[in-house]
PAMIKOL-646963 format. One record per residue: x, y, z of N, C-alpha, C, O in turn; residue in three letters. Coordinates in pm, whole numbers, padded with zeros to 5 digits, always signed. Layout:
% PAMIKOL-646963
XYZXYZXYZXYZala
...
***
This chain:
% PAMIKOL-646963
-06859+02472-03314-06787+02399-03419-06824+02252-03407-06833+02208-03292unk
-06846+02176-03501-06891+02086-03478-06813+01951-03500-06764+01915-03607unk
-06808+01876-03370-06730+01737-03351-06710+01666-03428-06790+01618-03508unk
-06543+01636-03411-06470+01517-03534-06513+01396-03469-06524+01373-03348unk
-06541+01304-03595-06590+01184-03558-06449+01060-03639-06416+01080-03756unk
-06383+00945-03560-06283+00893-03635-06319+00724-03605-06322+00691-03487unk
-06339+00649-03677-06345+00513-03636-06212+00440-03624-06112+00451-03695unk
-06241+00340-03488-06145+00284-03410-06191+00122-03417-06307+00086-03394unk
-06099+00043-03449-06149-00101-03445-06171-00155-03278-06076-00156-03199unk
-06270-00184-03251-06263-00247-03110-06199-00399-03113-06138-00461-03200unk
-06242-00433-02966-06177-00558-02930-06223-00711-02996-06174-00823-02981unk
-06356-00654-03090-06391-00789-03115-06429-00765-03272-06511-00831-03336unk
-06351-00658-03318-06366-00654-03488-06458-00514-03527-06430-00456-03632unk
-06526-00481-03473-06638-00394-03492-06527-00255-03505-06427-00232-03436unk
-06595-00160-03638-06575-00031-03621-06670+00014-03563-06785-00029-03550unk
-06588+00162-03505-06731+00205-03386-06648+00348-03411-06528+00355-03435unk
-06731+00448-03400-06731+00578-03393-06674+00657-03232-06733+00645-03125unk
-06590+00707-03247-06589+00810-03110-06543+00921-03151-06466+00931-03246unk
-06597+01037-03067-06616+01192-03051-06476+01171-03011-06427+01093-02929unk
-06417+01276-03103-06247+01293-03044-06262+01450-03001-06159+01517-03001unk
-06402+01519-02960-06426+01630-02825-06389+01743-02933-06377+01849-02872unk
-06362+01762-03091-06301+01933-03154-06146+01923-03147-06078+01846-03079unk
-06116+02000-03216-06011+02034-03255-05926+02137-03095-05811+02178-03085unk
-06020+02145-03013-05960+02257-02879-05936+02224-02777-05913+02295-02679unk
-05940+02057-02790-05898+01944-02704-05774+01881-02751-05734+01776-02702unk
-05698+01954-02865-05584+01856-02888-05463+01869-02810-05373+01788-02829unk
-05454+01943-02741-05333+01935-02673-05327+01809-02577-05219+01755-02551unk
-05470+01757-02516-05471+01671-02395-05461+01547-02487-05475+01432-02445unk
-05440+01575-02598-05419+01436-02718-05299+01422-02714-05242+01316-02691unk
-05243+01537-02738-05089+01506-02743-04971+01465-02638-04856+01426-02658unk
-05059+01493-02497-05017+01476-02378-04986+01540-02288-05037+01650-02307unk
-04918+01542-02175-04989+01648-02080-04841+01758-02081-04723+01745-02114unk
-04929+01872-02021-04797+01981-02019-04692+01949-02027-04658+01831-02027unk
-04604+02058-02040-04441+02092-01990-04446+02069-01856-04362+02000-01800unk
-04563+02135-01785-04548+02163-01656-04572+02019-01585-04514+02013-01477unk
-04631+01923-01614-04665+01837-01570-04566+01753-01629-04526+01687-01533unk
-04518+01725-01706-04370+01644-01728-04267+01664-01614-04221+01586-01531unk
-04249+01793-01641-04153+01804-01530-04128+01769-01378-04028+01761-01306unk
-04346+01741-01353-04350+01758-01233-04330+01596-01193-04270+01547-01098unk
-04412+01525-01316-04368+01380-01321-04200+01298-01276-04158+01210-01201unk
-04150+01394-01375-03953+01359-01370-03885+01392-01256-03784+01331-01219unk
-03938+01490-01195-03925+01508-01033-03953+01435-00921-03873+01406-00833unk
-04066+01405-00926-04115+01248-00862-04050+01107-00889-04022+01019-00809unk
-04039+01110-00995-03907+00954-01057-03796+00976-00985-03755+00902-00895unk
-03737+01094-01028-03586+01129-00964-03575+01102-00835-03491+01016-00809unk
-03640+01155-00734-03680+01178-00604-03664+01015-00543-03596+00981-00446unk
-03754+00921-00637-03752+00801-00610-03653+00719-00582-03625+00662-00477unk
-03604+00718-00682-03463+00701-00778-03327+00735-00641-03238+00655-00614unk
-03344+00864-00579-03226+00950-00481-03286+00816-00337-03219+00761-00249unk
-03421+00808-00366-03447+00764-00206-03422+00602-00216-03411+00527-00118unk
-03415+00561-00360-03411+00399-00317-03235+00384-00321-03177+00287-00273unk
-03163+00502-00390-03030+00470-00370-03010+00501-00251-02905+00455-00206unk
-03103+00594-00144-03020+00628-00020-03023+00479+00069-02944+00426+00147unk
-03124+00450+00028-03174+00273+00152-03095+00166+00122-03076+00076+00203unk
-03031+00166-00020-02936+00061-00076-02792+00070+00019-02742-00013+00095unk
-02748+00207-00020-02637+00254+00028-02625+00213+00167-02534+00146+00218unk
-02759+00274+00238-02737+00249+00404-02741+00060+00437-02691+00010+00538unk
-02793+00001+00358-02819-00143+00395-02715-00198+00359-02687-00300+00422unk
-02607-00152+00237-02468-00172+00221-02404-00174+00302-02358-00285+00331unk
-02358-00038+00399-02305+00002+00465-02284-00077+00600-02182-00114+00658unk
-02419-00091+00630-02468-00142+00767-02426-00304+00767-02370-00355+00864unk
-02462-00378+00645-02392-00520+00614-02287-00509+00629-02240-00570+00726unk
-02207-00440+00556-02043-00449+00529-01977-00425+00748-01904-00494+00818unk
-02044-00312+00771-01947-00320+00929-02036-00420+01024-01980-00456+01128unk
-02138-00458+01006-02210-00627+01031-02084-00704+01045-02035-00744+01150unk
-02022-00726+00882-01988-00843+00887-01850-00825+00923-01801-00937+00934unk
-01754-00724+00949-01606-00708+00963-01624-00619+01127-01674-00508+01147unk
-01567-00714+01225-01545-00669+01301-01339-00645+01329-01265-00740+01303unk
-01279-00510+01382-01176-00521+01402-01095-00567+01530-01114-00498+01631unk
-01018-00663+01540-00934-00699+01639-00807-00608+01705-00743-00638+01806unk
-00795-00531+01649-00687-00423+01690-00675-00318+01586-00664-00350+01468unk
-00676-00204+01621-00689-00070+01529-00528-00017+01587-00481-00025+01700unk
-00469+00038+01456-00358+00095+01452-00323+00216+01582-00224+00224+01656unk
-00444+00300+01574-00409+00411+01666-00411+00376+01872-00374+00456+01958unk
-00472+00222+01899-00463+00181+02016-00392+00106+02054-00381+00015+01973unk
-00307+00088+02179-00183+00010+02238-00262-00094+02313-00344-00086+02404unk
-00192-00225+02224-00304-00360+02291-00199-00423+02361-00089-00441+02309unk
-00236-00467+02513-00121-00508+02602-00134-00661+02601-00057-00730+02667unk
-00237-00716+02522-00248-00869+02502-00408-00928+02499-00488-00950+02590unk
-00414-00940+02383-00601-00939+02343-00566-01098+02260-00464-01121+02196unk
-00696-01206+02285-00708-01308+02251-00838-01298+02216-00928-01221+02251unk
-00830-01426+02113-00927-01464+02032-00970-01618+02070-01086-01585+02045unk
-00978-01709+02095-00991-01845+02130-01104-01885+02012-01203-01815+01989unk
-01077-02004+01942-01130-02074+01818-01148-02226+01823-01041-02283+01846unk
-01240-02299+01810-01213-02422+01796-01113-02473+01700-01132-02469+01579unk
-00959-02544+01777-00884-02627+01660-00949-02712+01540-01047-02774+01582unk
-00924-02732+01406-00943-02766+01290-00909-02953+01363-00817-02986+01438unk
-00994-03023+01318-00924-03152+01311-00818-03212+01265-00748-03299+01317unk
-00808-03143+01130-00671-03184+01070-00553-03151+01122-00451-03219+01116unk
-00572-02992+01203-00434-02992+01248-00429-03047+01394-00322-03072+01449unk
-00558-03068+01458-00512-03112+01621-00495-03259+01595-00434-03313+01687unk
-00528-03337+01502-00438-03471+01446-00318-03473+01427-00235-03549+01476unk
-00304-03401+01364-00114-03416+01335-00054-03380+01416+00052-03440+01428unk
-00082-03254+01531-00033-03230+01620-00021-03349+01756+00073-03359+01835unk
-00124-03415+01754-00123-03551+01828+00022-03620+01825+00086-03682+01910unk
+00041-03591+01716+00173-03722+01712+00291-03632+01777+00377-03714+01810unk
+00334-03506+01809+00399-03440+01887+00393-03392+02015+00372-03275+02049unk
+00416-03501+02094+00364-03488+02208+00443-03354+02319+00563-03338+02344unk
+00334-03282+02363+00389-03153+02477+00367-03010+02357+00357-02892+02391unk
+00364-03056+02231+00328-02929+02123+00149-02925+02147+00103-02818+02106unk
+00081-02987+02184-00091-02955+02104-00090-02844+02173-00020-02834+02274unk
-00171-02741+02130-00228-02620+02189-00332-02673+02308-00397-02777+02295unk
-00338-02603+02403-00444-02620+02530-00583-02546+02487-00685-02548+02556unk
-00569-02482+02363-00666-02372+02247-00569-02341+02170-00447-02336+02185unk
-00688-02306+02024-00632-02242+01923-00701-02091+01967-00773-02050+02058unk
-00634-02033+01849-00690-01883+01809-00611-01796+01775-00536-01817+01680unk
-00608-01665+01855-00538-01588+01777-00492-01436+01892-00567-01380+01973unk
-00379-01409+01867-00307-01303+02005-00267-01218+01878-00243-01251+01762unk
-00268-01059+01963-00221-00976+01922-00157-00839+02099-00214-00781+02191unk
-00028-00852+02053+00012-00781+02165+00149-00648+02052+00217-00665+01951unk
+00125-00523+02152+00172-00404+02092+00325-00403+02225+00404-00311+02206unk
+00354-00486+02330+00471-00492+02473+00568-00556+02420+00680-00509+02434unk
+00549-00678+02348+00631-00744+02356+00770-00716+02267+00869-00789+02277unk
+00765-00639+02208+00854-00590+02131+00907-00412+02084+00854-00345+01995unk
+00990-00380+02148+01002-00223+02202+01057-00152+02024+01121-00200+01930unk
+00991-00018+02050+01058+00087+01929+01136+00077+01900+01139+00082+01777unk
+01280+00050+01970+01446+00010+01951+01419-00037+01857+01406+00021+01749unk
+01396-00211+01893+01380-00325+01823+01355-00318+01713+01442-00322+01626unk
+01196-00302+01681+01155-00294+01559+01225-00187+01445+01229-00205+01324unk
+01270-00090+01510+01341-00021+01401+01495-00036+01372+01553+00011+01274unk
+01547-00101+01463+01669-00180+01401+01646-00325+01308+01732-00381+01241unk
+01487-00371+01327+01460-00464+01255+01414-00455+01089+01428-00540+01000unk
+01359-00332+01085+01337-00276+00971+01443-00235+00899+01439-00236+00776unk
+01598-00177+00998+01676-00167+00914+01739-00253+00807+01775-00257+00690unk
+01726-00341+00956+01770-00511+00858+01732-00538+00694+01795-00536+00588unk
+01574-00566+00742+01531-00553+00616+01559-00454+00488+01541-00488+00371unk
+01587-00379+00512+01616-00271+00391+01728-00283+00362+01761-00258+00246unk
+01824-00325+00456+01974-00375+00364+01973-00501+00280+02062-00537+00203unk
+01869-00556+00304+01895-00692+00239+01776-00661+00098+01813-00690-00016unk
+01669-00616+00116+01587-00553+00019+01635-00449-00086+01606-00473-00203unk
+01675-00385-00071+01751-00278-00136+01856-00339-00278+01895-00279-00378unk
+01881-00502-00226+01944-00556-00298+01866-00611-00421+01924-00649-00523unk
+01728-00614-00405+01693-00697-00523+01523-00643-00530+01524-00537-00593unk
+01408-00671-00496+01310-00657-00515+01210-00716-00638+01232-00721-00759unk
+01113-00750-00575+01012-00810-00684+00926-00708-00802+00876-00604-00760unk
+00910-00747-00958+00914-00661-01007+00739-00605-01037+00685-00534-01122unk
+00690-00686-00910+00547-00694-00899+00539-00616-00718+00619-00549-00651unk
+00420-00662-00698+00375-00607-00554+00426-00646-00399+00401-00597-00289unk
+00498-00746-00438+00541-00802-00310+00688-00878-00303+00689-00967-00387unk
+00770-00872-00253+00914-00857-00231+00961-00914-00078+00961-00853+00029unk
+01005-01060-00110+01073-01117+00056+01265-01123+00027+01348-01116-00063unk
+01252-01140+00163+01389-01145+00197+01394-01217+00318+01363-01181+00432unk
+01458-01382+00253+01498-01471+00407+01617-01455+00440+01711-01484+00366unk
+01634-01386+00609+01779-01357+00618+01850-01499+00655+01970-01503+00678unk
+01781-01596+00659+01827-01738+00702+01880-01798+00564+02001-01818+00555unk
+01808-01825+00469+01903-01881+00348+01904-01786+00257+01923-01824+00142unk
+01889-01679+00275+01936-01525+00164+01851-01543+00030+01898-01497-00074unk
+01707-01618+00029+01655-01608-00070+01589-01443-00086+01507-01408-00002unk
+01628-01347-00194+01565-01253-00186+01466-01238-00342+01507-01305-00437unk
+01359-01163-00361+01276-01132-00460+01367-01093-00560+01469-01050-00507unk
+01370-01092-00672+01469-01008-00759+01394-00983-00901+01398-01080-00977unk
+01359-00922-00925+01245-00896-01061+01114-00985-01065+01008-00972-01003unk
+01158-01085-01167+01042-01252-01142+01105-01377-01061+01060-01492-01060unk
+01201-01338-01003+01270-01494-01012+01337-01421-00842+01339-01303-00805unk
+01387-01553-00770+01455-01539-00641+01676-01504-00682+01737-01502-00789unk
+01708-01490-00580+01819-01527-00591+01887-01508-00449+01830-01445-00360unk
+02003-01562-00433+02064-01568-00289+02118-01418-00261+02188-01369-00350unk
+02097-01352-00159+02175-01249-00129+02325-01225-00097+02415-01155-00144unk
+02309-01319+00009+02502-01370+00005+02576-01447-00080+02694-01473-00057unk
+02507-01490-00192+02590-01561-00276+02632-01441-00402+02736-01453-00467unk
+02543-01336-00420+02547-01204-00510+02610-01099-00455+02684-01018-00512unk
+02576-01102-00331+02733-00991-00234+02862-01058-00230+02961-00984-00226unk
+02876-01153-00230+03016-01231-00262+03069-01195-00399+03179-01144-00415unk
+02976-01228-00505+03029-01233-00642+03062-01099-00642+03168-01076-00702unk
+03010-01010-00598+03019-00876-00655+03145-00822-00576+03220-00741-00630unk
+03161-00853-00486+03300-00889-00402+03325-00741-00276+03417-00666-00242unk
+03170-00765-00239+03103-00646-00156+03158-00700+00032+03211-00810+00046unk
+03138-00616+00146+03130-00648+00196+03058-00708+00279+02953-00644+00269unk
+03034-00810+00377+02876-00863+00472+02789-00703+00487+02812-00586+00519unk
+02685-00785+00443+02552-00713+00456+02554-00702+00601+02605-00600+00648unk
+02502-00795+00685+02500-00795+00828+02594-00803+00951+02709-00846+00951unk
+02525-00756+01051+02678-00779+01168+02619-00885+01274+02517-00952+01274unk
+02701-00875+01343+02645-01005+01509+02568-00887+01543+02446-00903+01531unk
+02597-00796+01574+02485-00765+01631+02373-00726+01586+02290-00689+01669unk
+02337-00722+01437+02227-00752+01347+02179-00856+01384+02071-00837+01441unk
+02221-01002+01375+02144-01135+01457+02135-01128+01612+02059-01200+01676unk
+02201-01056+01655+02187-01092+01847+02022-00989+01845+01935-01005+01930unk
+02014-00911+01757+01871-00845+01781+01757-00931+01730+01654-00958+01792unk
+01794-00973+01597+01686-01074+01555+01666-01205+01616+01577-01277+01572unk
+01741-01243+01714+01722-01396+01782+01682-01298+01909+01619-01369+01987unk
+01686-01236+01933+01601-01191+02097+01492-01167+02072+01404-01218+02141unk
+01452-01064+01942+01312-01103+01888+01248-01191+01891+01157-01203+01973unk
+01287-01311+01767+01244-01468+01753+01258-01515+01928+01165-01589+01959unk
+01318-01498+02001+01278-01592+02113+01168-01526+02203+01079-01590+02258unk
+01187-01391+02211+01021-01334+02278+00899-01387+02198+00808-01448+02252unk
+00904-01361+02073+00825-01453+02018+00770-01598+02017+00658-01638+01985unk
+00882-01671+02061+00920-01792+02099+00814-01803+02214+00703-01858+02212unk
+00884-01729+02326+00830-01765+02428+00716-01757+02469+00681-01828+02563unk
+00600-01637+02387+00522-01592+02374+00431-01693+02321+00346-01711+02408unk
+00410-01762+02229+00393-01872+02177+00326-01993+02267+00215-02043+02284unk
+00476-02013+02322+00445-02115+02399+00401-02109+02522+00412-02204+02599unk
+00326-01958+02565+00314-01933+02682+00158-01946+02676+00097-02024+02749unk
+00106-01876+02596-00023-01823+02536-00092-01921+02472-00202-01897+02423unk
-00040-02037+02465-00102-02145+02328-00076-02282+02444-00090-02394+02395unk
-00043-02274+02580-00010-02356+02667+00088-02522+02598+00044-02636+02583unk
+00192-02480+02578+00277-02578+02486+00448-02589+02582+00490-02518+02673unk
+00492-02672+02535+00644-02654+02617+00751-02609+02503+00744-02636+02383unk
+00822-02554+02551+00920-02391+02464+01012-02536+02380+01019-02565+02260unk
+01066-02596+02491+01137-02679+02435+01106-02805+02301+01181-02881+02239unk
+00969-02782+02296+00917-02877+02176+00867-02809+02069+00791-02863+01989unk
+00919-02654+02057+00871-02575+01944+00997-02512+01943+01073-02457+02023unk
+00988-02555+01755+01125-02517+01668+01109-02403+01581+01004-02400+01516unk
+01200-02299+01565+01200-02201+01433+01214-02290+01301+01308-02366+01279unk
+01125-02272+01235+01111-02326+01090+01117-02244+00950+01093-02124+00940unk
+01150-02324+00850+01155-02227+00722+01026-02232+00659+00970-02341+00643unk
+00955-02092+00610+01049-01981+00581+00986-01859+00633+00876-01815+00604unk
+01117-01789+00756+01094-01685+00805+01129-01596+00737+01242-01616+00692unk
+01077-01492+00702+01134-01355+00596+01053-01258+00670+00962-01275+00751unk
+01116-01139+00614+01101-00980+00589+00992-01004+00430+00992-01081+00333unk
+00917-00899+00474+00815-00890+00325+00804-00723+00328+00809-00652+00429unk
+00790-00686+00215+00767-00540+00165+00632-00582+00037+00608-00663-00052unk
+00595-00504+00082+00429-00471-00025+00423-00316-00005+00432-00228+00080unk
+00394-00347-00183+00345-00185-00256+00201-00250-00341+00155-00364-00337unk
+00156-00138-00411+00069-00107-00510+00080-00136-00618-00009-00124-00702unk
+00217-00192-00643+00252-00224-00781+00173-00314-00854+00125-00398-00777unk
+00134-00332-00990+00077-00471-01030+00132-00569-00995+00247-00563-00952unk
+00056-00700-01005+00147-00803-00990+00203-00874-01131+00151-00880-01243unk
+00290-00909-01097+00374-00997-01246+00394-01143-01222+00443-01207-01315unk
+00365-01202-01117+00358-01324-01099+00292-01392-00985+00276-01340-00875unk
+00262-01483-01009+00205-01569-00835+00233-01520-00696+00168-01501-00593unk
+00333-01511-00730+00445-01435-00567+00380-01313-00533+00355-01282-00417unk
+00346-01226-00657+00257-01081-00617+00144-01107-00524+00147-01062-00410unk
+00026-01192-00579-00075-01191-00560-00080-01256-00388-00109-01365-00340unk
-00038-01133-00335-00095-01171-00149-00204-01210-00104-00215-01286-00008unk
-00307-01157-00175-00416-01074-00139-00529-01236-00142-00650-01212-00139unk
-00497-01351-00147-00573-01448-00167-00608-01540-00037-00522-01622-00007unk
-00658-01537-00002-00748-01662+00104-00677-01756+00152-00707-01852+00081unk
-00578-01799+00251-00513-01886+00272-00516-01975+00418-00612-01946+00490unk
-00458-02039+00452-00430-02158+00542-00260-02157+00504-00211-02183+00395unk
-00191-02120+00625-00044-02145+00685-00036-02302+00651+00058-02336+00578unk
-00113-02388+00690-00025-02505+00700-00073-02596+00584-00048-02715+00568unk
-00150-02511+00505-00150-02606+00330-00019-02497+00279+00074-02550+00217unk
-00014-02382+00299+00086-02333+00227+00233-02352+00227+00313-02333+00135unk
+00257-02401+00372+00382-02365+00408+00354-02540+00480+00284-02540+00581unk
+00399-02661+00436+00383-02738+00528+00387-02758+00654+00308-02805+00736unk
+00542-02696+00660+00637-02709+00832+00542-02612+00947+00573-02610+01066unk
+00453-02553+00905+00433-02433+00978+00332-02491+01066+00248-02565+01013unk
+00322-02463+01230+00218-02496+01305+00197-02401+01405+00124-02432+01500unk
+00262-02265+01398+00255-02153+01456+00286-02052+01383+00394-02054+01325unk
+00206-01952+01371+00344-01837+01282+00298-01706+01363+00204-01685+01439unk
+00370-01652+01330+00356-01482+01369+00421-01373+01275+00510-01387+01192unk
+00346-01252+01315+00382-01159+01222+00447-01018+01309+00362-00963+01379unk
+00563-00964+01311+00567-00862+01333+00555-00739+01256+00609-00734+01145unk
+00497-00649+01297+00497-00566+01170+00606-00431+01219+00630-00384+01330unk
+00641-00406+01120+00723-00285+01056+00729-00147+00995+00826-00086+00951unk
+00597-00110+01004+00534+00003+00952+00390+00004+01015+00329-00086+01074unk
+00348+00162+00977+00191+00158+01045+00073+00175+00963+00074+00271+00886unk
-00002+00119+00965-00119+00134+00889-00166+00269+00875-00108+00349+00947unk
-00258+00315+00799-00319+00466+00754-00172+00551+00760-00187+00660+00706unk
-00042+00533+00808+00050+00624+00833+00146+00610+00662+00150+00678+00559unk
+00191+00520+00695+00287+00469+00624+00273+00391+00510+00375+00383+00441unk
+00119+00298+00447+00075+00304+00349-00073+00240+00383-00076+00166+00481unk
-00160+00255+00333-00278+00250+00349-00352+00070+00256-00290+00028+00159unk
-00456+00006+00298-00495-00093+00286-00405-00197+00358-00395-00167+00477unk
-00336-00309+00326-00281-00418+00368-00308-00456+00485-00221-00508+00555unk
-00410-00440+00520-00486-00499+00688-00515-00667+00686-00573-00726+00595unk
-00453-00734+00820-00468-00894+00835-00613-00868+00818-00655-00756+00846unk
-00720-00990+00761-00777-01011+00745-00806-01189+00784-00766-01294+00733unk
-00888-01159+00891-00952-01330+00951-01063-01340+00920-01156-01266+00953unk
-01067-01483+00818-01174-01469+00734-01278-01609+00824-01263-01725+00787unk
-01371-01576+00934-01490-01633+01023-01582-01659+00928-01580-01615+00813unk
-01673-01741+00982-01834-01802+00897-01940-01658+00951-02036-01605+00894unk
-01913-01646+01006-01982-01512+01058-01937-01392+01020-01987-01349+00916unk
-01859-01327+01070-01781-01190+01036-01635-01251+01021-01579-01356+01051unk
-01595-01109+00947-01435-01124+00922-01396-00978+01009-01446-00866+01017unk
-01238-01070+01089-01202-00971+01184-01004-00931+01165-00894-00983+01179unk
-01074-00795+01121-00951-00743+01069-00848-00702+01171-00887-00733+01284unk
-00735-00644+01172-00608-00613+01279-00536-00484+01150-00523-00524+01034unk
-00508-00381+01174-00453-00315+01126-00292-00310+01208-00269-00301+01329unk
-00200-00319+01095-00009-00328+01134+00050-00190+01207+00043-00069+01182unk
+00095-00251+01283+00121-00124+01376+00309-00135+01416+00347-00243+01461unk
+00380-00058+01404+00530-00058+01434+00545-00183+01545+00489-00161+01652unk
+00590-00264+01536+00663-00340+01688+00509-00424+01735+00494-00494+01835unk
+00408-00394+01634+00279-00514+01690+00300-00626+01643+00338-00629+01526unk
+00280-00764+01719+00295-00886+01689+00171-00953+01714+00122-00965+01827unk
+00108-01008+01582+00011-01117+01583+00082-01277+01568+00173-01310+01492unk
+00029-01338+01639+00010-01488+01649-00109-01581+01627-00220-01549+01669unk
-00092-01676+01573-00186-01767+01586-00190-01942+01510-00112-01964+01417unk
-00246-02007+01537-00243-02123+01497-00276-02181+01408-00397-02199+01391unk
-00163-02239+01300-00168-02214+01130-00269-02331+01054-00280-02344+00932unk
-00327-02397+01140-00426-02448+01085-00552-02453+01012-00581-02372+01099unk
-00646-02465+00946-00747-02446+00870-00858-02386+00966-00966-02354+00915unk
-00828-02362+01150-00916-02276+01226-00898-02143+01185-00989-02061+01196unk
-00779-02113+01136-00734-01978+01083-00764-01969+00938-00683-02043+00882unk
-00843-01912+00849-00814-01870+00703-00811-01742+00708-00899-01695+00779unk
-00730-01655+00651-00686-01490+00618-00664-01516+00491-00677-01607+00410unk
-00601-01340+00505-00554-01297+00376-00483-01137+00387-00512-01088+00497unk
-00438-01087+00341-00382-00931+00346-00473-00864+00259-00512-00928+00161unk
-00517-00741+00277-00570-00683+00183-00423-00674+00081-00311-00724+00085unk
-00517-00559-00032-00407-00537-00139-00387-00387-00073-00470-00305-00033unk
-00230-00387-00080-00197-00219-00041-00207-00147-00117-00141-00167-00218unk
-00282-00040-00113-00298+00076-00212-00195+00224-00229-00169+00302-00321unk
-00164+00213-00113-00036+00345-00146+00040+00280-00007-00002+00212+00087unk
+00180+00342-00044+00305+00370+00055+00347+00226+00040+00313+00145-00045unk
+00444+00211+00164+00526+00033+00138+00482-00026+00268+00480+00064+00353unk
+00448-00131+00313+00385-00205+00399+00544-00292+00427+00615-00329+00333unk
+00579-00313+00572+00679-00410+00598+00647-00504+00722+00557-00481+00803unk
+00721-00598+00726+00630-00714+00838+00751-00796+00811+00831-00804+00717unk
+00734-00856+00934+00845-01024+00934+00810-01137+00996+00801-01139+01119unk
+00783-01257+00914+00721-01369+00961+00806-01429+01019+00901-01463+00948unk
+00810-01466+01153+00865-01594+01231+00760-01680+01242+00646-01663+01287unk
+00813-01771+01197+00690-01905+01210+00761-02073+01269+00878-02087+01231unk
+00729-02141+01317+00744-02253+01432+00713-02351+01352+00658-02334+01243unk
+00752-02486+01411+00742-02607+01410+00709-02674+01497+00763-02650+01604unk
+00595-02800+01491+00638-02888+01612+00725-03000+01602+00747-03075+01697unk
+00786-03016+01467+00870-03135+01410+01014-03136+01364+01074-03139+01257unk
+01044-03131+01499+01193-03147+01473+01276-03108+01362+01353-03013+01354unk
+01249-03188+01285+01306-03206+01134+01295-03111+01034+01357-03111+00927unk
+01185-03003+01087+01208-02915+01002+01257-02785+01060+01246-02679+00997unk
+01312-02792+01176+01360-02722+01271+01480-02640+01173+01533-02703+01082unk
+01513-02516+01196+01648-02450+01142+01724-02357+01265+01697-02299+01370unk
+01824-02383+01185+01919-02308+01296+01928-02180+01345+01847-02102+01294unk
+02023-02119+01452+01970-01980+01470+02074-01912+01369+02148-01991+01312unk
+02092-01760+01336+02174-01691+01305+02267-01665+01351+02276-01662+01474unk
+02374-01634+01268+02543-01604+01280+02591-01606+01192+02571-01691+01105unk
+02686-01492+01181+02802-01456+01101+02851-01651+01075+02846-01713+00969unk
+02879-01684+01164+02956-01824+01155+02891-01915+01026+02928-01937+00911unk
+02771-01956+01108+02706-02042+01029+02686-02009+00887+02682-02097+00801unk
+02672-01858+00856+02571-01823+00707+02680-01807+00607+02661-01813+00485unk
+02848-01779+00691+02986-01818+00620+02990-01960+00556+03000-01992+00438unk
+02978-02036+00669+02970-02205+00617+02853-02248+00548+02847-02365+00509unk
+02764-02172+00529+02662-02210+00470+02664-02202+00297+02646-02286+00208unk
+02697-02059+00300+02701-01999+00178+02843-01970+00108+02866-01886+00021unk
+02939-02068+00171+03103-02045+00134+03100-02100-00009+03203-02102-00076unk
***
């Protein structure tokens, strides 16, 4: 049979003739098999599975790179330190309080200092005073010192709303004789570990009970989950600590301290009766994760080195005259 001939313009204007090989060559015109498509799309795919597997693993391998953990929920830490260079700004201001500077900053986490009893009569606390009001977003405090509690968007006093309602005291003495033996192990702990004198470090406002859920947030107050510094947030603060009240992976999952380093970030998962400490200066920046299921509980005691912003301890007495 004899060859189709079709002219093609070349590159510089010229028609020119080429043998397009008969009519029994058209399939390799039209392009190559089924079989060879397929075998092509198999090879892409293949590619495709192997450059996501190397992504994934170089993900992976970055991400636990850069987060190392300081205490895991399921191990009993009898007193683990972190040591940090102090921030200038705060070992300045601390200058002017003399017998407060830290001998080091950083950061303690101990699971002794505070027994099962404790913490779960401390949690009870909290839930009587919580129960009363709650935030209508993700996160919900309760200061048992001036009865500010969460209440939808807005705060309100707890003992000034158990009065009106013409209820009886929320709390007993021996509700505070547990929470001031707390606050002073804490206390002492503090000033033991951070080489300071007991007597020149004050309880300061604002110590609370906190509850976190999953909920959206509805206002500023929700949003935990942000990058902070204790002592831009909270002026008075030059120590704080956290006890926690629930257990991580048990009782609701995410809300892990988060210490946010130039190098790695070193997480602490909340453990019943575990207490972190550390020094609220700009050597410290954290954050909480966001909790994803169950209720997360914790109670901040946090310190002063300045007198003046010093607060008093608890009692039936005082929180009568306070809130009469």
């Amino acid at each position: 049979m004899p060859t189709k001939k079709r002219k093609v313009s070349s590159n510089v204007g010229r028609s020119e003739e080429i043998d397009d090989g008969g009519s029994d060559n058209s399939s390799e015109r039209k392009g190559k098999s089924p079989e060879g498509s397929l075998l092509t799309w198999r090879r892409v795919c293949g590619r495709i599975v192997l450059c996501v597997g190397v992504m994934m693993i170089i993900y992976i391998t970055h991400k636990k790179d850069s987060e190392q953990v300081f205490a895991k929920q399921s191990e009993t830490v009898q007193g683990r330190k972190q040591e940090i260079a102090c921030s200038k700004d705060y070992k300045n201001e601390l200058t002017k309080f003399k017998g407060c500077v830290p001998q080091r900053c950083g950061r303690l986490v101990t699971d002794w200092l505070v027994s099962p009893q404790e913490a779960a009569q401390l949690l009870s606390i909290a839930k009587k005073g919580l129960v009363h009001g709650g935030s209508s977003g993700g996160a919900s405090i309760f200061d048992l010192h001036s009865g500010a509690l969460s209440y939808g968007d807005n705060f309100v006093n707890v003992y000034k709303l158990i009065k009106k309602e013409g209820k009886k005291a929320l709390f007993t003495q021996h509700d505070f004789q547990i929470y001031r033996k707390v606050k002073d192990k804490i206390h002492h702990m503090i000033a033991t570990e951070f080489g300071i004198l007991p007597q020149k470090l004050y309880l300061t406002h604002p110590t609370f009970f906190s509850q976190m859920s999953n909920k959206l947030p509805k206002t500023k107050h929700d949003e935990y989950w942000h990058i902070h510094v204790d002592k831009e947030t909270y002026g008075s603060f030059h120590y704080t600590s956290l006890l926690y009240l629930s257990d991580y992976d048990v009782d609701f999952t995410g809300g892990r301290l988060i210490y946010v380093d130039k190098s790695v970030n070193l997480t602490l998962e909340p453990k019943m009766g575990r207490v972190v400490a550390f020094t609220s200066g700009s050597e410290n920046p954290h954050y909480v994760e966001r909790v994803t299921s169950g209720i997360r509980y914790a109670l901040t005691v946090s310190f002063t080195c300045n007198k003046k912003y010093s607060i008093d301890d608890l009692s039936t007495n005082n929180l009568d005259q306070q809130h009469s």
